[in-house]
N, C-alpha and C positions, 0 to 999 in steps of 0.2 A: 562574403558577408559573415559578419562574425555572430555568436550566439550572447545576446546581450538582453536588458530588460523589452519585454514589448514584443519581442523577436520569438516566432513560432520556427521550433528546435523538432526538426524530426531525425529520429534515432533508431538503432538496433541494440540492443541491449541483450546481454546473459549474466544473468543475477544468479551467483549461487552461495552458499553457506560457504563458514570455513569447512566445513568436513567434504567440499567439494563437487557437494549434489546441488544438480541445477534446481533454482526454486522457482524461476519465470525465465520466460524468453519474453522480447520482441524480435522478429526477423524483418527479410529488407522486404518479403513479402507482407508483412502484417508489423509494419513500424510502430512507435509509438512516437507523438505528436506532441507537443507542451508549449504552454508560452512560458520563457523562462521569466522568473521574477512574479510572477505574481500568487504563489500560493499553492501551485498546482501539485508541485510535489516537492520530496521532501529538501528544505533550503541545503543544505547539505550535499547532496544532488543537481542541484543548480547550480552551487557554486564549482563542483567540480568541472561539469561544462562550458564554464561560461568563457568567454574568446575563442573556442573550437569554432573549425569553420570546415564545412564539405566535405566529405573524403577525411576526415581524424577520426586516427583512431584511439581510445582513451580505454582507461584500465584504473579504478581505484576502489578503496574499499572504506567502510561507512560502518563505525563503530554503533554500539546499541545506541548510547547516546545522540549520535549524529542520524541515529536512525529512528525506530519506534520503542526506544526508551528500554531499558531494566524488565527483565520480568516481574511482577508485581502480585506477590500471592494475597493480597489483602483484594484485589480485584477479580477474587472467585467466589465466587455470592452462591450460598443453597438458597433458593423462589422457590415458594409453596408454587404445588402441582396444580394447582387450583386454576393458578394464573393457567395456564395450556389447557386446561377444560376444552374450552372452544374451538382453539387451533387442531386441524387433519393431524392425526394420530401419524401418520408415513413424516410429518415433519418433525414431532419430538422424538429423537431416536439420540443417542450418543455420537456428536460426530458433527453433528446439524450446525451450521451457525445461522443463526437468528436476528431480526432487526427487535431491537425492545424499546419504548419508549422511559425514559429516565428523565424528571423533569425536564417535562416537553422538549428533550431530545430525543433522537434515535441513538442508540448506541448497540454493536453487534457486539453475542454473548456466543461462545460454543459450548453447546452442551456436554460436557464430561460424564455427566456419572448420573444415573435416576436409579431413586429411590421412593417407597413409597412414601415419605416423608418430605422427599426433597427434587428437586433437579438442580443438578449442581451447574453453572454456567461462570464460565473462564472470559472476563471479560478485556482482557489482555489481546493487544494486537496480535493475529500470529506468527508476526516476524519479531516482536519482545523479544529483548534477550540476547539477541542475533546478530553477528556484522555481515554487513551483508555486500558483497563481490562483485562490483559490475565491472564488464568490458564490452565494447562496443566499438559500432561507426558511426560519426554523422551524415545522417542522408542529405538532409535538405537544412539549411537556416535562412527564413525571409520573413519581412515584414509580418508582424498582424495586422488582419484587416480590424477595421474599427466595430463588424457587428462578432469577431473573437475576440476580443478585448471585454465589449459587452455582455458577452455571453459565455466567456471561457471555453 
């Protein structure tokens, strides 16, 4: 069975930068699992998969573009410290990534740099920037059931 839309894609993957440091795994102990085609990751990624079937092995690589976009220095915001009042003190630390709401969205910020003026948060994906290096196997390609389909 090939890996096509609808069709639940289980994989092993090793994602590394060009500078050749691994940045994620999945192993064939702890796969990772997707329905291709509908949104789950990135389309660029799907399309490299798509007609692999059991036992392929595959190898390509996914420009910033193809990936999560340009780094973007206009998408590092200093937020008054005021907003973290509230929030445990162990979570605003340099380094932290954060959920924030942004017209009634969530959108995740890591915190760069605190001042008492500012905190600075980098709201740049952390792979921005980056091509990023996959090779793998396919483990498994079969059917979605109709409540994955629903449910993702």
């Amino acid at each position: 069975m090939k890996i096509q839309e609808n069709r639940v894609a289980v994989v092993t993957y090793l994602l590394k930068g060009d500078d050749g440091l691994v940045i994620q795994e999945a192993t064939a102990e702890n796969p990772f699992a997707f329905i291709h085609g509908t949104g789950q990751v990135l389309p660029a990624f799907d399309s490299a998969l798509l007609g692999k079937v059991a036992g392929d092995l595959y190898e390509f690589r996914l420009t910033p573009e193809e990936g999560y976009g340009h780094y973007d220095d206009s998408r590092i915001e200093d937020l008054d410290p005021q907003i973290f009042a509230e929030a445990p003190a162990e979570y605003i630390v340099v380094g932290a990534t954060l959920p924030m709401e942004f017209n009634g969205h969530t959108v995740f910020g890591t915190i760069t740099e605190i001042r008492p003026d500012a905190v600075v948060m980098d709201f740049n994906h952390p792979l921005a920037g980056k091509s990023l290096n996959f090779s793998g196997i396919v483990i498994e390609v079969r059917d979605a059931s109709a409540e994955e389909l629903a449910h993702g």
